[in-house]
C-alpha positions in Angstrom: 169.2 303.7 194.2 171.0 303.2 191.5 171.8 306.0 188.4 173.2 305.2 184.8 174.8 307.9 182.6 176.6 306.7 179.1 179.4 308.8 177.3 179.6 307.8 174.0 182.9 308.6 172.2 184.2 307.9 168.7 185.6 304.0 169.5 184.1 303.5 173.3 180.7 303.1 174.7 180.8 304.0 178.4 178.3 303.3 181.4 179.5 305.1 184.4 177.2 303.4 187.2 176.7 305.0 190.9 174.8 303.8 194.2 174.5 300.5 195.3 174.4 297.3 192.2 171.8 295.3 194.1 168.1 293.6 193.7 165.9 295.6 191.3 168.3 298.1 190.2 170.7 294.7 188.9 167.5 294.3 186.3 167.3 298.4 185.6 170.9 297.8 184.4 170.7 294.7 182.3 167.6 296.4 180.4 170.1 299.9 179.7 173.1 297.2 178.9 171.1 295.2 176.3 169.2 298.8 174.9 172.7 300.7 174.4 174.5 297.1 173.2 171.6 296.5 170.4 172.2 300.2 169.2 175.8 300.6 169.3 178.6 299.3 167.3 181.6 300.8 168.9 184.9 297.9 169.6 185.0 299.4 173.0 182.6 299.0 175.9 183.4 300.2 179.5 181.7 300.6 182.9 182.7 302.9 185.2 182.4 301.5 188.5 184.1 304.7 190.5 180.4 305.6 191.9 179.4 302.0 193.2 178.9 301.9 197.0 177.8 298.2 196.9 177.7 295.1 195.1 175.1 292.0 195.6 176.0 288.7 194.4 173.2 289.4 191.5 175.0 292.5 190.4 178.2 290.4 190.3 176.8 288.2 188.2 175.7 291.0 185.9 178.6 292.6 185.7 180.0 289.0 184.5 177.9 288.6 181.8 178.8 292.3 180.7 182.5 291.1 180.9 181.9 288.0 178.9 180.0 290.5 176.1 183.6 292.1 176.1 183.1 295.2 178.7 186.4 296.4 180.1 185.9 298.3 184.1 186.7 301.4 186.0 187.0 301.1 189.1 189.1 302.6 192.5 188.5 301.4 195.0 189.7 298.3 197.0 186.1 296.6 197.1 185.3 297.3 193.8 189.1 296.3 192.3 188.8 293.1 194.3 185.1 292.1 192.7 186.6 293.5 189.0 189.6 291.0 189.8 187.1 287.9 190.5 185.4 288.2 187.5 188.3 288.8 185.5 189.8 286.1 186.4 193.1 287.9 187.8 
């Protein structure tokens, strides 16, 4: 299960994302990425990755593409700082 709540602030778009980033749910988010991108022109996107209990290889590769559309990440814990840090590059 996977739930998506934005917070949209004066300069920054935010997607705070919980449950587990895997199979279908990967998809759910890519449609409410590209709906909220298309309508939105704020210089500042963020994903909040705090409420993530897992990550599949799929939603890595999501979460890359949102990076590469210029999405900046929350996260706190040690498995999500260490996927943030592969696809960042750091």
């Amino acid at each position: 299960m996977l739930r998506i709540t934005t917070s949209d602030y004066p300069r920054v778009l935010t997607l705070r994302i919980e449950g587990r980033l895997e199979g279908p749910w990967v998809q759910e988010l890519e449609k409410y990425w590209k709906s909220n991108l298309s309508s939105t022109t704020r210089p500042s996107l963020r994903v909040d990755l705090t409420g993530v209990t897992f990550i599949d290889a799929a939603g890595k590769d999501r979460l890359a593409a949102m990076h590469r559309q210029g999405a900046e990440f929350i996260a706190d814990d040690l498995m999500t700082k260490a996927i943030v840090a592969e696809i960042v590059g750091q």
